[in-house]
C-alpha positions in Angstrom: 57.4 86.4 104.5 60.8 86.3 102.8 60.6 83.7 100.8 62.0 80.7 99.5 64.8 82.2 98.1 65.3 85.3 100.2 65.3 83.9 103.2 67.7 80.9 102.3 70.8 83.6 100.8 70.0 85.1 104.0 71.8 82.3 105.7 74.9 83.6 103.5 77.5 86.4 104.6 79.5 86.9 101.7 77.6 88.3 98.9 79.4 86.8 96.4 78.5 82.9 97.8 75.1 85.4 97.7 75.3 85.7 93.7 76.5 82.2 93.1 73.6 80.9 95.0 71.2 82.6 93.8 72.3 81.5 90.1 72.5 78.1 90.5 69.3 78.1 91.6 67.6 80.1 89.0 69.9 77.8 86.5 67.9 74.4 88.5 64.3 75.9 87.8 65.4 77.0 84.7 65.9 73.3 84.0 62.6 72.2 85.7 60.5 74.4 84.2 62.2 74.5 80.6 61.8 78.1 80.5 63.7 81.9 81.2 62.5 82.9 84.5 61.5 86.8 85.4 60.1 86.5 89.0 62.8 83.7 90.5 60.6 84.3 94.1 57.0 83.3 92.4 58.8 80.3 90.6 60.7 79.1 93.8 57.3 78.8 95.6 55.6 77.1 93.1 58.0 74.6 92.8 58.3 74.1 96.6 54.1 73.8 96.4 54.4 70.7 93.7 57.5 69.1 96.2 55.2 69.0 98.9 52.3 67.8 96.7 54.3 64.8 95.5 56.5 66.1 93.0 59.7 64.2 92.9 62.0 66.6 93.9 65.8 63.9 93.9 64.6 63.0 90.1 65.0 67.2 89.9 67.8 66.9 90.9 69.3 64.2 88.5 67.8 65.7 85.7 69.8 68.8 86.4 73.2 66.8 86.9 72.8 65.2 83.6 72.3 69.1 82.1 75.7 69.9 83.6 77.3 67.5 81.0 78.9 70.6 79.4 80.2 72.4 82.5 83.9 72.5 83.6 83.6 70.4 86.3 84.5 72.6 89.3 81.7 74.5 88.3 79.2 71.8 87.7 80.1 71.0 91.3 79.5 74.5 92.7 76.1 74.5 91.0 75.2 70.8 92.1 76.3 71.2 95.4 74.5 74.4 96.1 71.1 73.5 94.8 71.5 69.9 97.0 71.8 72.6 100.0 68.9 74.8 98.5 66.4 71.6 98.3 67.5 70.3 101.6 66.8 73.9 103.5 63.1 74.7 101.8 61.8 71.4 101.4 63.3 70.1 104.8 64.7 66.7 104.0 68.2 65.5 103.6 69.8 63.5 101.1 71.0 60.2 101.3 74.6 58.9 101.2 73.4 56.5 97.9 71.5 59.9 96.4 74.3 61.5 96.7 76.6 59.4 95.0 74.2 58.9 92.4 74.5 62.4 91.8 77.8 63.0 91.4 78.1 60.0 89.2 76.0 62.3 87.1 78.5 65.2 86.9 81.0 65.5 84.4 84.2 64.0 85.7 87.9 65.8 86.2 88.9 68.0 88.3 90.8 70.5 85.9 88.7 73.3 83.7 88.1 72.1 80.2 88.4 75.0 78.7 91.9 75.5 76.9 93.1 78.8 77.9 95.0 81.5 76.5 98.4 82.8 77.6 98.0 85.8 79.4 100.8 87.9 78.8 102.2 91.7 79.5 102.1 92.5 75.7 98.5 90.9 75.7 97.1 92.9 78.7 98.9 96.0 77.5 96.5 95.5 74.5 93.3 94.9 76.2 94.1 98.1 78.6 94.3 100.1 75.3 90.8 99.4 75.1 89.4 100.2 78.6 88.1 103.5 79.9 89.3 104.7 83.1 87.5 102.7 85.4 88.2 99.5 83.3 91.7 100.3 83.2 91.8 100.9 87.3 90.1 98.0 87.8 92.1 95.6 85.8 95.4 96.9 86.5 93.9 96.9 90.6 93.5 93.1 90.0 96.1 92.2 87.9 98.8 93.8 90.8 97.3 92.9 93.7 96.1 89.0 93.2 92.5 89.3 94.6 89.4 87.6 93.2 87.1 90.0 91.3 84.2 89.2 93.8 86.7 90.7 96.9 87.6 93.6 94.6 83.8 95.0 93.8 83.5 95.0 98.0 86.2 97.0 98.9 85.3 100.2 100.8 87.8 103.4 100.4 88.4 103.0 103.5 89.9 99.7 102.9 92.8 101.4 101.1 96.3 103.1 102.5 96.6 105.2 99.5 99.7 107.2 101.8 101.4 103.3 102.3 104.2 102.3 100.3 103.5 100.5 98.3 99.5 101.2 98.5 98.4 98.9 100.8 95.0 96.8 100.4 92.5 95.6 103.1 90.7 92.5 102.1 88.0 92.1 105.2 87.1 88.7 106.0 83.2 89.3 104.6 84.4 89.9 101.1 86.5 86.6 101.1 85.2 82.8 100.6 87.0 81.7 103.1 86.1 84.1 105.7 89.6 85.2 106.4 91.2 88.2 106.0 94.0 89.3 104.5 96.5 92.2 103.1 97.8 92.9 99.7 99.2 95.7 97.9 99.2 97.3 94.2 102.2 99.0 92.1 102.7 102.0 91.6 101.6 102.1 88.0 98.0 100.8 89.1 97.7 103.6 92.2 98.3 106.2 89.2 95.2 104.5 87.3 93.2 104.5 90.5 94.0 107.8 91.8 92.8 109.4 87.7 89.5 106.8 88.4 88.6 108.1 92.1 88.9 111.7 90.3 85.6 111.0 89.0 84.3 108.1 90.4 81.5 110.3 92.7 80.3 111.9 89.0 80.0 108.2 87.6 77.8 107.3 90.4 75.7 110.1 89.9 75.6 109.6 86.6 74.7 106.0 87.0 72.2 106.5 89.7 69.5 107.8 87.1 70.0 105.2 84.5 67.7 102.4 83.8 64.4 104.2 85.8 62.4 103.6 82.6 63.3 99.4 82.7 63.2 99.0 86.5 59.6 100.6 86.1 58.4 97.9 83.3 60.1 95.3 85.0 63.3 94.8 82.8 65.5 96.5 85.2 68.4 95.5 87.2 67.1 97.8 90.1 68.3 101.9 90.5 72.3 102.4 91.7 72.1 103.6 95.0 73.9 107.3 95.2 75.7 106.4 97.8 78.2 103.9 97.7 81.5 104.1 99.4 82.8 100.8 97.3 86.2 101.6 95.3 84.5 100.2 92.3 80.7 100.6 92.6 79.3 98.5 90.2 78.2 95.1 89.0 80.0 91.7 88.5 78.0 92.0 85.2 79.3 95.6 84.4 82.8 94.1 85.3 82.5 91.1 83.0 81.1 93.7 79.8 84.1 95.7 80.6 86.7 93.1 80.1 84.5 91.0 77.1 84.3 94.7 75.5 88.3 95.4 75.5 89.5 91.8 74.1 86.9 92.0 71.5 88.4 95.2 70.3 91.4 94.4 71.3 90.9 91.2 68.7 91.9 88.4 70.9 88.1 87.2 71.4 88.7 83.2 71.1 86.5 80.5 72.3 87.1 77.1 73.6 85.4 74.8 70.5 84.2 71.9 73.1 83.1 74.4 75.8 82.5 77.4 73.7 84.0 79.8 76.7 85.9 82.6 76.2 90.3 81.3 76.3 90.7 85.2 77.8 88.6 85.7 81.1 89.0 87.9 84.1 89.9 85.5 86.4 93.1 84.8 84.4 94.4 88.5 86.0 95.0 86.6 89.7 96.8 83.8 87.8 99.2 86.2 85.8 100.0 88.0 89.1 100.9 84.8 90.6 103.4 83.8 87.7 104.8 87.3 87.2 105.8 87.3 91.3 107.5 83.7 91.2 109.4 84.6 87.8 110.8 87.3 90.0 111.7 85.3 92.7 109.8 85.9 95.2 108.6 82.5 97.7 106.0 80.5 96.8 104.4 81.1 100.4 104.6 84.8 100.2 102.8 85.0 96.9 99.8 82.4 98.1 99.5 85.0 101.1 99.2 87.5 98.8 96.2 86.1 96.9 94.6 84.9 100.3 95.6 81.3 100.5 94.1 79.8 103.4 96.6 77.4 104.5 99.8 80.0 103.8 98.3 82.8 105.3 99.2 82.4 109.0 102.4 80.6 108.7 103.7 83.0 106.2 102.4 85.8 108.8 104.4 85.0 111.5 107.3 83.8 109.4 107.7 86.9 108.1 108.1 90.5 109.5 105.8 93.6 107.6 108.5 95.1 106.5 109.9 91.5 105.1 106.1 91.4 102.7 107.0 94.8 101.9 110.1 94.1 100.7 109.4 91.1 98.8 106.2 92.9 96.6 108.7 95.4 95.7 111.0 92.6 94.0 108.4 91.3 92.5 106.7 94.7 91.6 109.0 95.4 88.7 107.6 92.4 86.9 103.8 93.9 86.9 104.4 96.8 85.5 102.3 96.3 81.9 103.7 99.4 80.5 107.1 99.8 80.9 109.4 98.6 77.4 110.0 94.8 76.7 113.5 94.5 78.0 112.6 96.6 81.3 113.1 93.7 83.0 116.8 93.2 81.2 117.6 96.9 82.2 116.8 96.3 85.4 118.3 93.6 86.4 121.4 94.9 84.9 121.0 97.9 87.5 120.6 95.6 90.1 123.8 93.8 89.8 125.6 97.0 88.9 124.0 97.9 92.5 125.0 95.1 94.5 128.6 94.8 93.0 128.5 98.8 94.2 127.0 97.6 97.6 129.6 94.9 97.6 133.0 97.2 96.9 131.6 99.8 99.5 132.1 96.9 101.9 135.0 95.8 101.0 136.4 99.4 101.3 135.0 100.1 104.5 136.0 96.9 105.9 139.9 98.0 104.5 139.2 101.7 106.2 138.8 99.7 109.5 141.8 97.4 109.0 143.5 101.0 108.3 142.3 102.7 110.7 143.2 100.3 113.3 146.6 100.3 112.1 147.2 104.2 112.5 145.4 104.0 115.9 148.1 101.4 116.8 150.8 103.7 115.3 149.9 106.5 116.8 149.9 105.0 120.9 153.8 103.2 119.9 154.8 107.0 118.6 153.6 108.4 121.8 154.8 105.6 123.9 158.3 106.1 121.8 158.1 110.3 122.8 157.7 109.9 126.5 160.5 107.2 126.6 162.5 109.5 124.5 161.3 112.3 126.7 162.4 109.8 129.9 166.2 109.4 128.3 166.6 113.2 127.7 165.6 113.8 131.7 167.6 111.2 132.9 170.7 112.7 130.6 170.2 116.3 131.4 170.2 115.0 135.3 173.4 113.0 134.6 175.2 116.2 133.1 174.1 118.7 136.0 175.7 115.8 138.5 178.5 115.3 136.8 179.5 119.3 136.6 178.4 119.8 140.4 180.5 116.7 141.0 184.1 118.0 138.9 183.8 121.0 141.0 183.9 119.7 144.5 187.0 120.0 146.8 189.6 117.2 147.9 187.9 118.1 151.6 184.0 118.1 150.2 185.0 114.2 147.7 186.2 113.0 151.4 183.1 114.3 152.9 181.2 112.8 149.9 183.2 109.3 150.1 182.2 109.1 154.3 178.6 110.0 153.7 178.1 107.2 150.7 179.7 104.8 153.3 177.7 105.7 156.2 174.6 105.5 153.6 175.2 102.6 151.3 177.2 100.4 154.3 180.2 100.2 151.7 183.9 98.9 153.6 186.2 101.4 154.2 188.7 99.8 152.4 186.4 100.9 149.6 185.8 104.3 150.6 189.4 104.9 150.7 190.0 103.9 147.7 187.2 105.8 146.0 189.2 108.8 147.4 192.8 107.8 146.1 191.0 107.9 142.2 189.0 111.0 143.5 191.9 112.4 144.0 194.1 111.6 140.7 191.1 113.3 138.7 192.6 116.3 136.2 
């Protein structure tokens, strides 16, 4: 038998809904039972045993909505809703439409978090990556670039990378996504330099990390052994993930904490939210940079409104602006390069639209000289044929002009009268 629990998350795809599930659930017997919980599989059945015994399972419930008092909403929510589906699926009963507004009249209402965050900025991240080894600092900068949830990023496979794409291009399958669509993003070129010095020893961390803990997992304590083989890009933990990132703004010393919900103002999940505000600073559309992150509902339209190559192009505007090392006025600079290059752009233009206008007007030059040569040519012919006649013609005898006179009338029809006296001024010629 699988058990109450196992068999349930197997209903789940995505392993991250996995984790969450499984959480919220260990949080709801947590509450039941008032205690910490080792074996969640040996609890689970006990409590399923008392439901079915006549153990009020919907009070449970409302008892465990009350305890979410202190939860950002969204989350109370999550957990709520997930341990609803949990009770419903073991226990084989389904709630109400009055339970179920009862218990939501038990969560804490709102719909934004509660916690007052901090402003994430470059100069802030800059000082948290001071503090992260090298898998920390690929990871975070591989976040912070690209716009995906940390759950999608600790399922990547290697293969899921185009390491030889410009810029790097990133895979995200439809099983690592909560929405179950896929979807592509890509990194800068600052965080492919952190990834490629990680993947450099990535194989000897696994190994490394495959013989840890045998001692705990034995007694019990244990999170289980790492597997040896892994072909994730980061193979390890949400938890390890989280210590990371707690570890480097502690030392970093921007640890802060929300006084009414005593969470951290600096989390992880602010890295997708800087990436979106750093892309729309730089201009790039609202609809691109949702697709980037895996919005559902911009996804396909922004798809097919826009070409690969059009994506492409508008990461690499906006690419500039993730850059967490480069100086504070980078930005400045460049942008001053930029409209130094399009005024460039702009002249070459202008000059080679003027090189046309020129050129056309030699061309035309060019055929009216030739045109004036052969008419030139057609006037010196017609002169040097004039000037051969005219000395063949002073040479001719009284006898050979008569002859000439008799044969232009017999030719041209002219009247003799005419002919005649053509011959008379023949005739008085010097």
């Amino acid at each position: 038998m699988k058990g109450y629990i196992n068999g349930w998350l197997e209903t789940y795809r995505n392993n991250n809904t996995r984790h969450i599930c499984m959480a919220s659930v260990k949080q709801f017997l947590k509450t039941v039972y008032g205690s910490l919980i080792d074996d969640l599989e040996s609890v689970a059945e006990k409590y399923v045993e008392e439901c079915r015994s006549g153990r009020d399972w919907f009070r449970d419930l409302l008892s465990f909505a009350a305890s979410l008092y202190d939860r950002p909403p969204a989350s109370a929510m999550v957990y709520m809703s997930t341990v609803k589906n949990w009770i419903e699926y073991v226990l084989d009963v389904e709630l109400t439409k009055r339970q179920t507004k009862l218990l939501r009249s038990r969560l804490p209402k709102g719909s934004r978090a509660r916690t007052n965050e901090a402003e994430l900025t470059s100069e802030l991240l800059g000082r948290i990556l001071t503090h992260c080894d090298v898998k920390g600092r690929a990871l975070f900068l591989f976040l912070a670039t690209s716009g995906i949830r940390i759950g999608e990023a600790l399922q990547l496979r290697i293969t899921d990378l185009d390491l030889t794409h410009e810029p790097v291009k990133v895979t995200i399958r439809g099983e690592y996504t909560k929405s179950g669509d896929g979807y592509n993003t890509f990194i800068s070129e600052e965080a492919k330099k952190a990834l490629v010095e990680w993947l450099k020893v990535r194989d000897e961390y696994i190994k490394s990390a495959s013989g840890k803990g045998k001692g705990l997992t034995k007694t019990g304590f244990g999170r289980g052994l790492k597997r040896e083989v892994d072909d994730r890009v980061f193979p390890f933990s949400m938890y390890v993930a989280m210590s990371m990132w707690n570890n480097a703004v502690r030392k970093a010393g921007l640890e802060d904490r929300d006084p009414s919900t005593n969470r951290r103002t600096l989390h992880i999940h602010m890295l997708r939210k800087w990436f979106q505000s750093q892309l729309k600073q730089a201009g790039v559309p609202e609809d691109v940079v949702e697709a980037f992150i895996g919005h559902r509902g911009y996804l396909d339209a922004s798809y097919r409104r826009y070409t690969k190559e059009q994506l492409i192009e508008a990461y690499r505007k906006g690419e500039s602006y993730l850059y967490i090392s480069a100086p504070k006025d980078f930005h400045t600079i460049k942008s001053r390069f930029q409209s130094e290059l399009e005024e460039a752009k702009r002249k070459i233009e202008d000059l080679t639209l003027k090189l046309m206008d020129s050129h056309t007007l030699v061309t035309k030059l060019f055929v009216e000289r030739d045109e004036m040569e052969r008419r030139v040519k057609q006037i010196e012919e017609r002169i040097k044929n004039y000037e051969e006649f005219t000395e063949m013609f002073l040479q001719l005898t009284p006898d050979e002009l008569t002859e000439l006179g008799w044969e232009i009338y017999r030719r041209r029809g002219r009247r003799r009268d005419e002919v005649e006296e053509l011959i008379e001024l023949l005739d008085d010629r010097p």
